[in-house]
C-alpha positions as CSV (number, residue, x, y, z in Angstrom):
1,X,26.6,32.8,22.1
2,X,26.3,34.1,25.5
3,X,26.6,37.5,24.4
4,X,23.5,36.7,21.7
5,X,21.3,35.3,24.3
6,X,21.8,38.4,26.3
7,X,20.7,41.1,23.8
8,X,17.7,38.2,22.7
9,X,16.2,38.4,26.2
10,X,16.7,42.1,26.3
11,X,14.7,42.9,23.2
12,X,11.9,39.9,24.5
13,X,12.0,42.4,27.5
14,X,11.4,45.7,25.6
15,X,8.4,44.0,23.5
16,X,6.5,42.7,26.6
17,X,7.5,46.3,28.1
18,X,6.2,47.7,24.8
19,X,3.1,45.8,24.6
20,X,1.9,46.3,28.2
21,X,0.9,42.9,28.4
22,X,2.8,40.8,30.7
23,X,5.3,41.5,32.9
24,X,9.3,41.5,32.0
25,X,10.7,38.1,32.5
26,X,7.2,36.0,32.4
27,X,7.0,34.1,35.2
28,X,3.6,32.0,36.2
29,X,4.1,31.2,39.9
30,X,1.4,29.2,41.3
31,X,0.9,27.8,45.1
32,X,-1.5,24.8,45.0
33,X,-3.0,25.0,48.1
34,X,-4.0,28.9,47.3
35,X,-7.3,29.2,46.1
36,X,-9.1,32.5,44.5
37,X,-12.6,31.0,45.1
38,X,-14.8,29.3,42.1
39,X,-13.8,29.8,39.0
40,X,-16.6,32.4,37.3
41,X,-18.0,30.8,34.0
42,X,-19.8,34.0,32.8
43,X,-17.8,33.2,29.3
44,X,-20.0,30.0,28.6
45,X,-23.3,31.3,29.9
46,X,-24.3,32.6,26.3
47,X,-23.8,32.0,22.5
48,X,-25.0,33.8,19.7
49,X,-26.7,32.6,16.9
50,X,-28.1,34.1,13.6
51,X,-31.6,34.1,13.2
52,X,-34.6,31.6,14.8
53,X,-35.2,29.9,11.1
54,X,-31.8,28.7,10.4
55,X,-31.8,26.6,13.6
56,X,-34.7,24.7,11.9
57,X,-31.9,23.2,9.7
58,X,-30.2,20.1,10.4
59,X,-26.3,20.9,9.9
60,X,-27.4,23.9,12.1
61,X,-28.8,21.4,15.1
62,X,-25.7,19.5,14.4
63,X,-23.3,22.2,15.0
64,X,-24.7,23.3,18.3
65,X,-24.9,19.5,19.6
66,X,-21.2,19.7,19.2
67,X,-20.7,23.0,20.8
68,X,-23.1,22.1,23.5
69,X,-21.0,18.9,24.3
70,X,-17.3,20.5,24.0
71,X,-17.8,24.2,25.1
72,X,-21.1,23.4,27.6
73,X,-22.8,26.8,27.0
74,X,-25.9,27.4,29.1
75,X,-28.0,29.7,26.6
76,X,-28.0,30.9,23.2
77,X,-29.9,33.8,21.3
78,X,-30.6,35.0,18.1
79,X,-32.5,37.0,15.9
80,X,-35.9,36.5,13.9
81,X,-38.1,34.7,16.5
82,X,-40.9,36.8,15.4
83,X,-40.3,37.3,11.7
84,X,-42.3,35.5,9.2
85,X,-40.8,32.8,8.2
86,X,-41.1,31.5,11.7
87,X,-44.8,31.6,10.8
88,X,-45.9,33.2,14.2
89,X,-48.3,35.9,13.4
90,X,-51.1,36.9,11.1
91,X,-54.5,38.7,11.3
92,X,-58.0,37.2,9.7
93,X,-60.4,39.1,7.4
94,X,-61.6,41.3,10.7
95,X,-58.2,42.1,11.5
96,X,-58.0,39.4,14.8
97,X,-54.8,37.9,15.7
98,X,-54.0,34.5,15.0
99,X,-50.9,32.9,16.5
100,X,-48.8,29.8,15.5
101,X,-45.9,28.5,17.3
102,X,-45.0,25.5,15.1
103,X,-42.0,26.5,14.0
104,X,-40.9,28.1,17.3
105,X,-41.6,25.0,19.3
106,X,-39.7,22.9,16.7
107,X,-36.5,25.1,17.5
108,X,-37.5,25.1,21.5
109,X,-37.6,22.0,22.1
110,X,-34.7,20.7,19.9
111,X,-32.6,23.6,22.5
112,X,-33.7,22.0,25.8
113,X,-32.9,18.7,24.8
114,X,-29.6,19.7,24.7
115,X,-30.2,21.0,28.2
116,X,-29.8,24.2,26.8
117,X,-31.8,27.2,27.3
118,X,-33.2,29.8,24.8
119,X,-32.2,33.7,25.9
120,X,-35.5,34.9,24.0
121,X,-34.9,38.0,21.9
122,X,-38.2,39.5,21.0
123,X,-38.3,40.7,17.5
124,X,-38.4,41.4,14.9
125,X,-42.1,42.4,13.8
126,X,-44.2,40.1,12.1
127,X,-45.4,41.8,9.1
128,X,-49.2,41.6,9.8
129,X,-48.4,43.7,12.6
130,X,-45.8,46.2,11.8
131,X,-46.9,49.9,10.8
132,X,-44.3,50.3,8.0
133,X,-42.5,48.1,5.3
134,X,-39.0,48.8,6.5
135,X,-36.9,45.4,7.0
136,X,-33.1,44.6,7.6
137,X,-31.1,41.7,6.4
138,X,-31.5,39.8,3.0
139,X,-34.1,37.8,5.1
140,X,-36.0,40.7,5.6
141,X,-36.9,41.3,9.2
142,X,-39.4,44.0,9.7
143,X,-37.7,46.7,11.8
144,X,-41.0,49.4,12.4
145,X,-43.0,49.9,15.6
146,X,-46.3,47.9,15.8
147,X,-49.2,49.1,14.6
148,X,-51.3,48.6,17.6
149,X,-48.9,48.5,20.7
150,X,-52.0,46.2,22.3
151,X,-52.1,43.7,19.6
152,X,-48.2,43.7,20.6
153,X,-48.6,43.0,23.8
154,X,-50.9,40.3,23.5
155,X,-48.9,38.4,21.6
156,X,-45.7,38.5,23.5
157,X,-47.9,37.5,26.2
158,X,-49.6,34.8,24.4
159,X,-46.1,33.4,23.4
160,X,-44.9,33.6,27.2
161,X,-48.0,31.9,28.3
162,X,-47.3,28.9,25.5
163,X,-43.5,28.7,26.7
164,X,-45.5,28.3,30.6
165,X,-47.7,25.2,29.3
166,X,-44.8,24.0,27.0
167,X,-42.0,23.6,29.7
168,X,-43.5,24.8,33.0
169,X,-43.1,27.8,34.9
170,X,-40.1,26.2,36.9
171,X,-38.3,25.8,33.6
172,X,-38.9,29.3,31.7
173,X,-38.3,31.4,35.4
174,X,-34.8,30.4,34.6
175,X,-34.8,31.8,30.9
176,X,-34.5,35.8,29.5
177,X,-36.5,37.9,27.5
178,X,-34.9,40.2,26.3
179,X,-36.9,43.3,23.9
180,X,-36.0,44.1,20.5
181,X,-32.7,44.1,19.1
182,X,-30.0,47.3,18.8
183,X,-32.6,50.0,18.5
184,X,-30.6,52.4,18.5
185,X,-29.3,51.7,15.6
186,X,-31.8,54.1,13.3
187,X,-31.9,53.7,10.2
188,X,-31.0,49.9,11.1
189,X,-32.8,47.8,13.9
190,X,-35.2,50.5,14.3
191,X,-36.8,52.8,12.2
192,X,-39.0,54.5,16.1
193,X,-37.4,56.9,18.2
194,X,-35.7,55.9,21.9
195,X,-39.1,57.1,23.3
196,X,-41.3,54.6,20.7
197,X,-38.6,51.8,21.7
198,X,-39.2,52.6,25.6
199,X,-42.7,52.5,24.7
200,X,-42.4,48.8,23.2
201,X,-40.3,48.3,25.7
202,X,-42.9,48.6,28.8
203,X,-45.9,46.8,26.5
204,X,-43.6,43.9,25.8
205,X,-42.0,43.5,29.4
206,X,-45.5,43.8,30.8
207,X,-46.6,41.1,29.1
208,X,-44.3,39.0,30.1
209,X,-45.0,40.0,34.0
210,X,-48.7,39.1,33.2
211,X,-47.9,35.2,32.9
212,X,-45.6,35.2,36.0
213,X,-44.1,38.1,38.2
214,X,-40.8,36.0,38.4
215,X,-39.8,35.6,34.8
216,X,-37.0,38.1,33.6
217,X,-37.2,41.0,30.9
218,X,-34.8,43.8,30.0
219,X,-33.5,45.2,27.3
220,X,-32.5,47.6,25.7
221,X,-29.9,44.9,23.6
222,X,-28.2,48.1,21.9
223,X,-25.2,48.1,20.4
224,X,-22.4,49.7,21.3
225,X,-23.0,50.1,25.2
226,X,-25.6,52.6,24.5
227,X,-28.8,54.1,26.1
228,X,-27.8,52.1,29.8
229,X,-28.9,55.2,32.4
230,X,-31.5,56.1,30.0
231,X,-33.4,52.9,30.0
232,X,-33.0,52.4,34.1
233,X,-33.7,55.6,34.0
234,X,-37.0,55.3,32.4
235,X,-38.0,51.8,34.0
236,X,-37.5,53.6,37.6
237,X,-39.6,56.8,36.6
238,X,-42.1,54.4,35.3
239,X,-42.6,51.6,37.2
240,X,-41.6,49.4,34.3
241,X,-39.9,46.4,35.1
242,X,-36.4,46.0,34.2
243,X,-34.6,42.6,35.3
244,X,-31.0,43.0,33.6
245,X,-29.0,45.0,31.0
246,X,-28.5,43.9,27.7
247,X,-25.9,45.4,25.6
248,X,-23.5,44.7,22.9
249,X,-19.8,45.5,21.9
250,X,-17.2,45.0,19.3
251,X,-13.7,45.5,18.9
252,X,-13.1,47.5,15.4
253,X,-12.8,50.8,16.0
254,X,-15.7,52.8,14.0
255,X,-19.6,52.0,12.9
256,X,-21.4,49.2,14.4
257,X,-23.7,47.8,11.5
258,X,-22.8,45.9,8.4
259,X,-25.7,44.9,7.1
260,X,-24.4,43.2,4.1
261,X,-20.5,42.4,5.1
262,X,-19.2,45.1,2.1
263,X,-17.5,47.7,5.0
264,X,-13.9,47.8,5.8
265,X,-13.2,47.7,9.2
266,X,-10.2,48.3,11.4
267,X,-9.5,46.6,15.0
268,X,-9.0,48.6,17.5
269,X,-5.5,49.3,19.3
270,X,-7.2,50.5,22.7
271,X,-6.0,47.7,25.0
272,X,-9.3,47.8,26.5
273,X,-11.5,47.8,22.9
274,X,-14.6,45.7,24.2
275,X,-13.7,45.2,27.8
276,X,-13.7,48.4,28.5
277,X,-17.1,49.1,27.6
278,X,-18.2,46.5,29.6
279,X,-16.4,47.6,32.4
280,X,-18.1,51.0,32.2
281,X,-21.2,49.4,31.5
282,X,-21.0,47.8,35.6
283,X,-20.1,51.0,36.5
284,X,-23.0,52.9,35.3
285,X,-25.8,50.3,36.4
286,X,-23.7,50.7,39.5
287,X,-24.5,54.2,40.2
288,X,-28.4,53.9,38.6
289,X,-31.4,53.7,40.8
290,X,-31.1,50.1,40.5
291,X,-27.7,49.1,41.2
292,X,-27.8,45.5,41.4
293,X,-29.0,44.5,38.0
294,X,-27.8,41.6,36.0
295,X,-25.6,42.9,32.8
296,X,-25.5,40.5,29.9
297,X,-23.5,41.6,26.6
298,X,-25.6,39.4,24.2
299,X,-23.1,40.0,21.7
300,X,-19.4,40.4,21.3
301,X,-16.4,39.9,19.3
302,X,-13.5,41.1,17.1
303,X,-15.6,42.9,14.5
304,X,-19.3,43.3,14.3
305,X,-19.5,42.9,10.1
306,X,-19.8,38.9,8.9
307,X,-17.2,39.3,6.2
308,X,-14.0,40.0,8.5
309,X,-11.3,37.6,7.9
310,X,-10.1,37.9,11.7
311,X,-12.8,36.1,12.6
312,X,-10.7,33.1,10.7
313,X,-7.3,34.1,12.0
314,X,-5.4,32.2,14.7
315,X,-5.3,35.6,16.4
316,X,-9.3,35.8,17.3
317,X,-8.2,32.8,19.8
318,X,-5.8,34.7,21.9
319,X,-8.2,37.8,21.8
320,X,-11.2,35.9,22.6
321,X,-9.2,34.6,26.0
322,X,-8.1,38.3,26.8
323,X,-11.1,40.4,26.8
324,X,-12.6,38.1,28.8
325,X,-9.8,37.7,31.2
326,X,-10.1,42.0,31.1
327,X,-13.9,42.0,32.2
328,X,-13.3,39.5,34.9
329,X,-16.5,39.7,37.1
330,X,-18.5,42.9,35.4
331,X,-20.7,41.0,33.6
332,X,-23.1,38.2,34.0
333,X,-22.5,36.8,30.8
334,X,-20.3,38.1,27.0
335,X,-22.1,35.9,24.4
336,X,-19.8,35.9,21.4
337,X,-21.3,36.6,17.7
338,X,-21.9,33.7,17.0
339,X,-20.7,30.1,17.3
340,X,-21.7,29.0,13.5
341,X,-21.3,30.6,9.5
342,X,-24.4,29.1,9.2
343,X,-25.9,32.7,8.7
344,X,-27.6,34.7,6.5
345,X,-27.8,38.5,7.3
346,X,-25.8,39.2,4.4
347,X,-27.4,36.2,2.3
348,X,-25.8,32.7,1.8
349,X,-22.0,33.1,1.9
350,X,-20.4,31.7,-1.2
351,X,-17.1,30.5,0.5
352,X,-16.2,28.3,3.2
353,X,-14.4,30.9,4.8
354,X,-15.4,34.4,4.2
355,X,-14.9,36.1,7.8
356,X,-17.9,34.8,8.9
357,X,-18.2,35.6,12.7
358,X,-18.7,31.7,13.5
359,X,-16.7,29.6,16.0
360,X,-17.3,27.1,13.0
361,X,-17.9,27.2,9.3
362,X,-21.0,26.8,7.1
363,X,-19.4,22.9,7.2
364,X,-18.8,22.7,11.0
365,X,-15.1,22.8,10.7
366,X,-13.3,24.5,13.8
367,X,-11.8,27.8,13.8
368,X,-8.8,29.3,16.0
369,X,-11.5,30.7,17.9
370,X,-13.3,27.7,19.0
371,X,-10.4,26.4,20.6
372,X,-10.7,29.4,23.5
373,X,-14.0,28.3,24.4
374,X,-13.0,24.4,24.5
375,X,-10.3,25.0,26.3
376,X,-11.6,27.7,28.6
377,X,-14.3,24.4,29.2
378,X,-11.5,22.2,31.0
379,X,-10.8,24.9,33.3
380,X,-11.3,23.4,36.6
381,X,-14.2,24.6,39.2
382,X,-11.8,25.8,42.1
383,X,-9.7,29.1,40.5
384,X,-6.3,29.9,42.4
385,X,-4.4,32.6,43.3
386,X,-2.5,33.9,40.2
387,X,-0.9,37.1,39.6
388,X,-0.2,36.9,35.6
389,X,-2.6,38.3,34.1
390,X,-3.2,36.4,31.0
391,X,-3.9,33.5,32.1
392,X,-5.8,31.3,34.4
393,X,-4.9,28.3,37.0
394,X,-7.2,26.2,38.1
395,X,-8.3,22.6,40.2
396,X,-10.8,20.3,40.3
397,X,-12.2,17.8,43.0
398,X,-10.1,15.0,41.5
399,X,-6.6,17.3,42.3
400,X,-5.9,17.8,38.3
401,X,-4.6,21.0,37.7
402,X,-5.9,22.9,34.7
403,X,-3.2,25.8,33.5
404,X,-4.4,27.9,30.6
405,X,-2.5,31.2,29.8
406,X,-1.7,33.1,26.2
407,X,0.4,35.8,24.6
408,X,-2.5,39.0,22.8
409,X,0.2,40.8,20.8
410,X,-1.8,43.4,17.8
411,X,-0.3,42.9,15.3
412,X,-2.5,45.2,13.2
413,X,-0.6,48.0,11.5
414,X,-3.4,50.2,12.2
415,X,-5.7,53.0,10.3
416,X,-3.8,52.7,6.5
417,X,-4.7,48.7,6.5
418,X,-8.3,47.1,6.8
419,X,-8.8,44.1,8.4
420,X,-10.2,42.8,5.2
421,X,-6.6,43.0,3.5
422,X,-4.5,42.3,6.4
423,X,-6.0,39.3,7.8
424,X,-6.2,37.8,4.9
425,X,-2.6,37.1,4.6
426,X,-0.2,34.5,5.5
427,X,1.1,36.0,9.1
428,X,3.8,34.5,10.6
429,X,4.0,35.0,14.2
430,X,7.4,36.3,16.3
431,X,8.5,35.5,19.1
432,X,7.5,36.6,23.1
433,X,10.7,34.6,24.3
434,X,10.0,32.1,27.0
435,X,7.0,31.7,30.0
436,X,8.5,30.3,33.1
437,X,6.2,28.1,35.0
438,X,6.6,27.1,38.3
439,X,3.7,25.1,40.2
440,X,4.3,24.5,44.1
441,X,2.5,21.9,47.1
442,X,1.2,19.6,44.2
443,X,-0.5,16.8,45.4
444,X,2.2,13.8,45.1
445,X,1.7,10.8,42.6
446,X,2.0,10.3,38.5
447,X,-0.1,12.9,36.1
448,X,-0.5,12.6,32.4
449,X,0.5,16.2,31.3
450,X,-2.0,16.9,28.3
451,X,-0.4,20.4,26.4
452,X,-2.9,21.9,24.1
453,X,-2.1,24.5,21.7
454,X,-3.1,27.3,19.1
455,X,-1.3,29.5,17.5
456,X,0.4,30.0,14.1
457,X,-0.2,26.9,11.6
458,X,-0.8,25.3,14.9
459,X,-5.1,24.1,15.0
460,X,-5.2,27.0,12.1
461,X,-7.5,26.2,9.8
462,X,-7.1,29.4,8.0
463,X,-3.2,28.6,7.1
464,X,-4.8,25.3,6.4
465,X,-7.2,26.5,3.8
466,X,-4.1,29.3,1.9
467,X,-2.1,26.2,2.2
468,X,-4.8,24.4,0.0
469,X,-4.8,27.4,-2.2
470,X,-7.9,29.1,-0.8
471,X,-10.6,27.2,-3.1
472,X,-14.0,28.4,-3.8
473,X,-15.5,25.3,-2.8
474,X,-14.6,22.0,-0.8
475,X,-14.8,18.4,-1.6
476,X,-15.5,16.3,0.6
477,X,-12.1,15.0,0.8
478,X,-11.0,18.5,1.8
479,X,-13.6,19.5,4.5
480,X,-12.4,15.6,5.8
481,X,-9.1,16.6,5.5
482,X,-9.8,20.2,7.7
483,X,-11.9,18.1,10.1
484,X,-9.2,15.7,11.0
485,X,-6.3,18.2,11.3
486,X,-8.6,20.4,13.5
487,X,-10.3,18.4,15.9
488,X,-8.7,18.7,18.6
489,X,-5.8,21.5,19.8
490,X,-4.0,18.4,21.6
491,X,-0.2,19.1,21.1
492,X,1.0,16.4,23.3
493,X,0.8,14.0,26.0
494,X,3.3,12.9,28.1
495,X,3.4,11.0,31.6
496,X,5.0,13.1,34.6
497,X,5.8,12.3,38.4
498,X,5.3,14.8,41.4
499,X,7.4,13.9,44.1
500,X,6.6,14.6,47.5
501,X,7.8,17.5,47.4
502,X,5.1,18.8,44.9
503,X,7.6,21.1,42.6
504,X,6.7,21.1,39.0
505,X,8.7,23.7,36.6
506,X,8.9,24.0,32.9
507,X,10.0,26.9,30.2
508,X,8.2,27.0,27.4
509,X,8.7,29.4,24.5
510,X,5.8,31.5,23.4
511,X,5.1,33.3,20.2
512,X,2.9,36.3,19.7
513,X,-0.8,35.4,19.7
514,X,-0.2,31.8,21.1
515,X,-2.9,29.9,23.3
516,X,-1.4,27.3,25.8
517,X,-2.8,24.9,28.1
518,X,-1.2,22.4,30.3
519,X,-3.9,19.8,31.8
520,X,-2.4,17.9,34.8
521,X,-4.6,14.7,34.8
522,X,-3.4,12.7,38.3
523,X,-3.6,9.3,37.9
């Protein structure tokens, strides 16, 4: 037996050594009293969301109450704001501009009394005002330059001064405008040139300036990292005024549109696929004219098509926790794509789980990768000093200790396999071996030790749903049945004593792809 332990710890060794992921013989050594400073929450700053009209609906208002209360994000942004069927635009008989915000303030206002905050994309053109008939998505959004870059202007300032006499001046300095989204994406987002999108651009961000001088525009939302120097570039050349970076990312390795979810897609095995880009993203703002501006990826995740079954799979939770982990302070905020299936780029899905790029599905049920951000949301406000990398430790005024670490193994067999095929099987998980934890100068007293997990068949509603042999619909017996069994990533509870000599240590085995916490609660 001895012998067999041996060589199972030596082959544990050569995967972690293979994976270049942790370090051989895991250990999480922790000091209580040695603090890194406040935690940074960048990670819950922003959340995606399809498009403005789909937050009219009710399961859709429903879904973000719950996000709101359990994952506390700040902001959220989304497509469409300015597309018709948000009714916001349209020209009389002598061609004058007549504005409508009806719609808008429904949505608005429904956000803030969340105590939320809208991260205002501008776009897409309202078809009274667009110079061509091109449009994206089965919803149609019109993706040509205005016709008259005045009219344009007008009407973003119009809107800004409506969001000033809606919710005050005090209230919208703290929100972002942000133009256009992904123009470099031609055809796409965009049918212009980078020089027409600079030019809408400067109109648009303008506009906003004229209602107040402290309210903050930038751009250029593009995806893939792109077009960075070029827009600071162009704002400092012009005088235009530029107030962050927006940008997006995505961890599959080629093309970053899929309009209508039919591609095949392949993730990435670059260890720093999405974090990297980010990274280099800091770096270039860094050395622009205007070093110190905000950088906000207003979209991230796995795969940027909404028909990817990772998105489902237990191991977007695990890769959720280490890209962000990997960017550490480089950005202001990563808001994932997006936190509900309630989306319809591709037109009504016709499954309850499709790969739709949702923390939850079309019926609010939570996925794998919910469970990061709800568990990343416990983390405590003081972070302390931790040299494992994939994980965090952290306190809170109270003295509970909040311990959150994972195993990101890739299990993907790379370019012969697409994600569509692979992650759409039953994937048992092996094993990492064993985390050794070992916590020092706790305060002394009792603690209820809360441990949370996700993993394999563990809060995976996927396995759930091939488990329930993958039907076409659910009854309402079913998505009660999903509810329940996902809820909550609680594994256990138990009741602990630190004695005054404020030791705790535990081994705990891990399997590739797992997602721990351990919640100290002092009592």
């Amino acid at each position: 037996m001895k012998r067999i332990f041996i060589l199972l710890v030596l082959i544990h060794s050569i995967q972690i050594i293979g994976q270049n992921n942790n370090a051989e013989n895991r250990i999480i050594k922790i000091d209580y009293n040695k603090e890194a400073g406040k935690l940074n929450t960048m990670f819950k700053e922003c959340i995606g969301a399809g498009r403005a009209n789909e937050g009219l609906r009710a399961d859709w208002q429903e879904q973000l109450a719950l996000v709101k209360k359990e994952c506390d994000f700040k902001y959220i942004r989304m497509h469409g704001l300015l597309t018709d069927d948000m009714a916001v635009y349209r020209e009389d008989e002598k061609g004058n501009p007549e504005y409508n915000y009806q719609y808008v303030d429904v949505l608005f206002d429904y956000i803030v009394s969340l105590k939320m905050k809208p991260f205002v994309e501008l776009g897409f053109m309202p078809n009274a005002l667009a110079s061509g008939k091109e449009t994206i998505f089965w919803w149609k959004g019109n993706v040509t330059p205005p016709k008259d870059y005045k009219k344009w202007e007008d009407l973003i300032q119009n809107l800004t001064q409506h969001f000033t006499e809606r919710y005050g001046a005090e209230e919208v300095k703290t929100w972002y405008f942000e133009v256009w989204n992904e123009p470099n994406l031609s055809p796409g987002f965009w049918t212009g040139t980078q020089a027409d999108y600079f030019k809408l651009y400067e109109y648009a961000a303008r506009a906003v300036k004229n209602v107040n001088k402290e309210y903050k525009v930038g751009g250029p939302a593009t995806a893939g990292a792109a077009w960075v120097p070029e827009t600071i570039d162009f704002c400092a050349k012009n005088n235009v005024p530029i107030d962050f970076i927006s940008t997006h990312t995505y961890g599959v390795k080629h093309g970053y549109l899929d309009e209508f979810g039919t591609s095949g897609t392949i993730l990435s095995q670059d260890e720093f696929s999405v974090s990297g880009d980010i990274l280099n993203s800091r770096k270039q703002i860094a050395a622009s004219a205007k070093p110190n501006l905000e950088l906000h990826y207003t979209e991230w995740s796995a795969s940027y098509t909404p028909a990817d079954p990772i998105h489902d799979s237990y191991h977007s939770a695990a890769y959720i926790l280490q890209k962000i982990k990997q960017v550490g302070n480089a950005a202001n905020s990563m808001s994932y794509w997006v936190f509900t299936d309630i989306f319809e780029e591709a037109g009504p899905r016709f499954t309850p789980f499709h790969g739709g790029f949702g923390l939850l599905n079309t019926q609010g049920i939570k996925k794998p990768a919910y469970f990061s951000y709800y568990l990343m949301n416990k983390l405590g406000e003081t972070e302390l000093q931790n040299a494992d990398k994939n994980s965090w430790i952290t306190k809170n005024e109270k003295g509970d200790v909040q311990l959150l670490f994972w195993d990101f193994t890739n299990t993907h067999p790379g370019d012969k396999v697409l994600n569509q095929t692979y992650y759409l099987q039953d994937l048992p998980s092996k094993s990492k071996g064993v985390v050794k934890i070992e916590l020092d100068n706790l305060v002394k007293g009792k603690y209820n030790l809360e441990i949370y997990k996700v993993g394999y068949k563990t809060h995976d509603v996927y396995a759930d749903y091939l488990a329930m042999k993958s039907p076409k619909q659910l009854s309402k017996e079913q998505v009660k049945l999903l509810k329940e069994k996902n809820n909550d990533c609680l594994l256990s509870t138990e009741k602990i004593k630190i004695d005054s000599k404020g030791a705790f240590n535990r081994e705990i085995a891990i399997n590739e792809n797992d997602v721990y916490m351990f919640r100290f609660v002092k009592q």
